[in-house]
C-alpha positions in Angstrom: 123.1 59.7 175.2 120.1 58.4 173.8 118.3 60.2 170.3 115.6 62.7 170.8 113.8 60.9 168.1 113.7 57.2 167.8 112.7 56.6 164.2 113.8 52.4 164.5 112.6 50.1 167.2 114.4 47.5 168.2 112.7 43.9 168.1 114.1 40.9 169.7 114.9 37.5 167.6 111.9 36.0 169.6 109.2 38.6 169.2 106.0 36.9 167.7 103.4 39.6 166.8 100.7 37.0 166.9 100.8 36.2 170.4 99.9 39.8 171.0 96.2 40.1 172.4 94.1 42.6 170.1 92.7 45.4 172.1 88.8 46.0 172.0 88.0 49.2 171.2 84.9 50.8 172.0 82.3 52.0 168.7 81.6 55.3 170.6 85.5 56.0 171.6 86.3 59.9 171.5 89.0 61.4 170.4 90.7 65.0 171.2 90.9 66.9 167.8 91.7 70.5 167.1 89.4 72.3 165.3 87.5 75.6 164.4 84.1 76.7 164.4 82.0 75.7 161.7 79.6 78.7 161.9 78.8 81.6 164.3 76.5 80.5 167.3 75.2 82.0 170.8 75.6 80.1 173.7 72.1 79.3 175.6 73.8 79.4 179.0 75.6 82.8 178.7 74.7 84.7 175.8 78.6 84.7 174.5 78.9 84.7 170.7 81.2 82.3 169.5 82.1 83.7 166.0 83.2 81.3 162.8 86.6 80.3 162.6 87.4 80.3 166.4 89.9 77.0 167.4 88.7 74.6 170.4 90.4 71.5 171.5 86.8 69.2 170.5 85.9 65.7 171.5 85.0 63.7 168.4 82.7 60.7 168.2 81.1 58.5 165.7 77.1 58.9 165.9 75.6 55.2 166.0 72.7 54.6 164.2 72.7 57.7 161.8 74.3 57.7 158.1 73.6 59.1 154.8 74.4 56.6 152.1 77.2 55.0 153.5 78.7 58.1 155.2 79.2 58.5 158.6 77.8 61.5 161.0 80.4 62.6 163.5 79.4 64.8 166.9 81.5 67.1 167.9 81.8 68.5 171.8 83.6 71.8 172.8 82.7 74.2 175.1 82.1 78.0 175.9 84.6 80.1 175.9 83.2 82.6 178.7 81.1 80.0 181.1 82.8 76.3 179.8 79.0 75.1 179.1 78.9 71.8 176.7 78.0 73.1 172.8 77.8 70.1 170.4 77.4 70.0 166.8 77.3 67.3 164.3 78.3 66.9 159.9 75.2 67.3 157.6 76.8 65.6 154.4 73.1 65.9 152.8 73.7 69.8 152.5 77.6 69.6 152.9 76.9 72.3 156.4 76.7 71.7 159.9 74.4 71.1 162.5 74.0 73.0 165.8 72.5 70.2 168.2 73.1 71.1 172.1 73.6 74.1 174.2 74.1 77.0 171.6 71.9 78.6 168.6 73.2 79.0 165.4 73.2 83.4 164.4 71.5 84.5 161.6 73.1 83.7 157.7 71.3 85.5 154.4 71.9 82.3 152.6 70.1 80.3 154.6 67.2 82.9 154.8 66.8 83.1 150.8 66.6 79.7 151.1 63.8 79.4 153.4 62.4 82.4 151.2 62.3 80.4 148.3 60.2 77.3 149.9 57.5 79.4 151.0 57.1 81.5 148.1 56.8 77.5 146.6 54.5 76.7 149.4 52.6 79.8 148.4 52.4 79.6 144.8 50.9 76.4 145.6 48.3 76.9 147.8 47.1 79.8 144.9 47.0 77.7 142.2 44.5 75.4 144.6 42.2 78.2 145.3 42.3 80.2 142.0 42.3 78.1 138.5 43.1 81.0 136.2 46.3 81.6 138.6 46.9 77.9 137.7 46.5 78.2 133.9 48.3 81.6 133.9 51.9 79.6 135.9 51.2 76.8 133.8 51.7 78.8 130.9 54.7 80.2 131.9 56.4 77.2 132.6 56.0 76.1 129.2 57.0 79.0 127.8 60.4 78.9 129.8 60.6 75.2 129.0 60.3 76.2 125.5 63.0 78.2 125.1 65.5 76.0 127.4 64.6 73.1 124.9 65.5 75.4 121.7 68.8 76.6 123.7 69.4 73.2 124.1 69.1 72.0 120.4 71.0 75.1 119.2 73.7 73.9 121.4 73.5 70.7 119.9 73.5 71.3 116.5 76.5 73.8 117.1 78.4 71.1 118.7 77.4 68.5 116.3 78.9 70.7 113.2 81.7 71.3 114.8 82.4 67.9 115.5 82.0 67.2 112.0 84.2 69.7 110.5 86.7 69.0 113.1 87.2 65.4 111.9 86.7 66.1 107.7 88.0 69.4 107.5 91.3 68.3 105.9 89.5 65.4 103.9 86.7 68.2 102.7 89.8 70.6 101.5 91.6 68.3 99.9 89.0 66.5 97.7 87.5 70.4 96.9 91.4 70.9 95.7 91.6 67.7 93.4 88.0 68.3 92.3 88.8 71.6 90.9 92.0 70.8 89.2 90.6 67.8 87.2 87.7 70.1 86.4 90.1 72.6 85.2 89.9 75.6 86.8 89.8 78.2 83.3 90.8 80.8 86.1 93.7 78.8 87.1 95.2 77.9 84.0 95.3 81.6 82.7 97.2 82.3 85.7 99.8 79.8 85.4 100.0 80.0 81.4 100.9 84.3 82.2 102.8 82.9 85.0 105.1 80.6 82.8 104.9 83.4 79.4 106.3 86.2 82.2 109.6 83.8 83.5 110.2 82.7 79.9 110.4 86.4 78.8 112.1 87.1 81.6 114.5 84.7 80.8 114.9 85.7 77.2 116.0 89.0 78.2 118.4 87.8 80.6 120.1 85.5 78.4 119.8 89.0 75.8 121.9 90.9 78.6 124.2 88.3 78.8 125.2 87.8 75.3 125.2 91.7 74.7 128.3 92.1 77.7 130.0 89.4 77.6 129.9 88.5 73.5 133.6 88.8 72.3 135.9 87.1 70.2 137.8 84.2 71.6 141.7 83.0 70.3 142.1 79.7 71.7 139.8 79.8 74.8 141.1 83.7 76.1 139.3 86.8 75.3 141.3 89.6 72.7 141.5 92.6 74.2 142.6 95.6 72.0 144.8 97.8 73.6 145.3 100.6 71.5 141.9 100.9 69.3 142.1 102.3 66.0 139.1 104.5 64.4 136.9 102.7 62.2 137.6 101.5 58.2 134.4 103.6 56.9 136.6 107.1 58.1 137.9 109.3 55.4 140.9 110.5 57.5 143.7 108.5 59.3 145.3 109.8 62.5 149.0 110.7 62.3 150.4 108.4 65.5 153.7 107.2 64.6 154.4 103.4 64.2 157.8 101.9 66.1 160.7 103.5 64.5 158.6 106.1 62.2 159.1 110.1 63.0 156.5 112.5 63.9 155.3 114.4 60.7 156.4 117.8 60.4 153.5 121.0 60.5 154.3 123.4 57.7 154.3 127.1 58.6 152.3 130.0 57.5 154.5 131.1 54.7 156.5 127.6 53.8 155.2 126.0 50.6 156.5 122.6 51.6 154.0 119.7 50.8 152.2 118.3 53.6 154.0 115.1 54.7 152.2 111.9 54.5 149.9 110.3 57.0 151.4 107.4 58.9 149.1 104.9 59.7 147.8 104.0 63.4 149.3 100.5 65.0 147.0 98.6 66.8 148.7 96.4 69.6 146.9 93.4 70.0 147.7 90.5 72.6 146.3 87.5 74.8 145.0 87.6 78.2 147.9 86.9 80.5 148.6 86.9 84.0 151.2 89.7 84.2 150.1 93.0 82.9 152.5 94.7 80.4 154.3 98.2 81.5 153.3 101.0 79.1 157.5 101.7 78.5 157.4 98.4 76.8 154.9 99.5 74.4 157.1 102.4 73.5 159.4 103.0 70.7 163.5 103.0 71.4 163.4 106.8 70.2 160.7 107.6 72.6 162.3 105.6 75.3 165.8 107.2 75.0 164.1 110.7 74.9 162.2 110.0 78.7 165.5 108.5 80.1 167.2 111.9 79.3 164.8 114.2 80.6 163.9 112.5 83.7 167.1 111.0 84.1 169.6 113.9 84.6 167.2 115.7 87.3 168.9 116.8 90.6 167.3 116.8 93.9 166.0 119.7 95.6 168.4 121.8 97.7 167.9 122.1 101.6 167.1 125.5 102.6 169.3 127.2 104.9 168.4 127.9 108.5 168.1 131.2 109.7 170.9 131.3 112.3 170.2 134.6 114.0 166.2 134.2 114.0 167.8 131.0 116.1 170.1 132.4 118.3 167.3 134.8 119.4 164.5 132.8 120.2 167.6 130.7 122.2 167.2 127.6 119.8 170.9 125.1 119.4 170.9 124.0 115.3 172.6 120.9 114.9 174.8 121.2 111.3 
């Protein structure tokens, strides 16, 4: 079965395209086009109105002997709908429209009317301005008026244009050299700012450095911080405090009717040591009295008894106790 649409022809090996005759064609050959009304129109014949837009199948020739600079004038036949009388038409490329020629009359368009307003209201400006010379002088003035102010619209626009073409292509050159101009010129205005500018981050940066050395300034043995464990009060104090030392006894309070002397003050121990990695246990800083004294109070403590259950309160609410 052959293909619906043959899109390849076959040629033979001897096929010879030039011993094909040309064909002579005709300059006035129609051809069938489809197309749609150009404009509205009445036929002469009938009186049917053929509105704008409607589709005929149109004969289409080439019109010898008429052109407008080079471009060609086509005619175009098609007839009416209600009595099949011949309308033709033809292209106006001069007012980019059409032309009603043959057997139908174009209807009535506003457009075309203000136009035809317009040339006589020309026509009759005219004809006044022959009769009456003030009339004359009076247009005459007018038109130079307007042509007045279209020439100074005109040279506004220019001279808009003209700047703005100039800033457009110096702009960055103009900002630039206004920059560099000012700073050799020395700008007074400038330098104050940058001299407060550079005062402010220099104070600034005093007082950092004054924060820094206040909370973190402390003695160093061999690159680690001393930290003082235990702190003792100051040298300038008139009284010592009565802490015992490792292996010293607490000193004894006399009573409201003793006369014993008042035992003498033992002097604080400071513990001093280096930063290390593992953190000493405060029993290690403890004396072996005090040591032995916590072992025997804490040592010989006995756990808490259990409670006993109430076995009847059980049996009554039907509750098993496992012993």
């Amino acid at each position: 079965m052959s293909e619906r649409k043959v899109l390849n022809k076959y040629f033979p090996p001897d096929f010879d395209p030039s011993k094909i005759p040309r064909r002579k064609m005709p300059k006035d050959k129609q051809q069938v086009v489809r197309l749609m009304a150009p404009f509205s129109m009445r036929c002469n014949t009938c009186g049917e109105y053929i509105y704008k837009g409607k589709k005929f199948n149109a004969r289409k020739e080439t019109v010898q002997g008429e052109e407008y600079y080079g471009i060609k004038i086509f005619r175009f036949y098609i007839k009416c709908t209600q009595c099949s009388a011949e309308i033709t038409f033809k292209t106006d490329p001069k007012n980019s429209d059409y032309t009603c020629e043959h057997g139908a009359q174009r209807n009535f368009e506003p457009w075309r009317a203000k136009e035809d307003k317009e040339e006589e209201d020309k026509l009759a400006r005219l004809e006044e301005e022959d009769n009456n010379p003030m009339a004359a002088l009076e247009n005459k003035a007018i038109d130079s008026k307007r042509e007045m102010d279209i020439l100074d619209a005109l040279q506004s626009i220019k001279s808009r244009n003209a700047r703005l073409e100039r800033a457009a292509k110096g702009d960055d050159e103009r900002i630039l050299d206004h920059i560099s101009s000012r700073t050799e010129v020395g700008d007074r205005e400038i330098e104050q700012r940058l001299n407060e500018f550079d005062a402010q981050r220099k104070k600034e940066e005093e007082e950092d450095e004054e924060e820094v050395r206040r909370v973190f300034g402390r003695a160093y043995l061999d690159g680690v911080p001393d930290i003082e464990l235990d702190g003792g009060p100051s040298e300038s104090s008139g009284s010592e405090p009565t802490t015992p030392g490792d292996g010293e006894d607490l000193p004894t309070a006399s009573g409201s009717g003793s006369s014993a002397s008042p035992a003498p003050a033992v002097k604080a121990a400071a513990v001093k040591r280096k930063l290390d990695a593992v953190e000493p246990s405060a029993a290690s800083l403890l004396s072996e009295e005090s040591k032995s004294i916590v072992t025997k109070s804490f040592g010989t403590m006995q756990p808490p008894k259990k409670k006993k259950a109430n076995s009847a309160l059980a049996s009554k609410l039907g509750i098993k106790l496992k012993k």
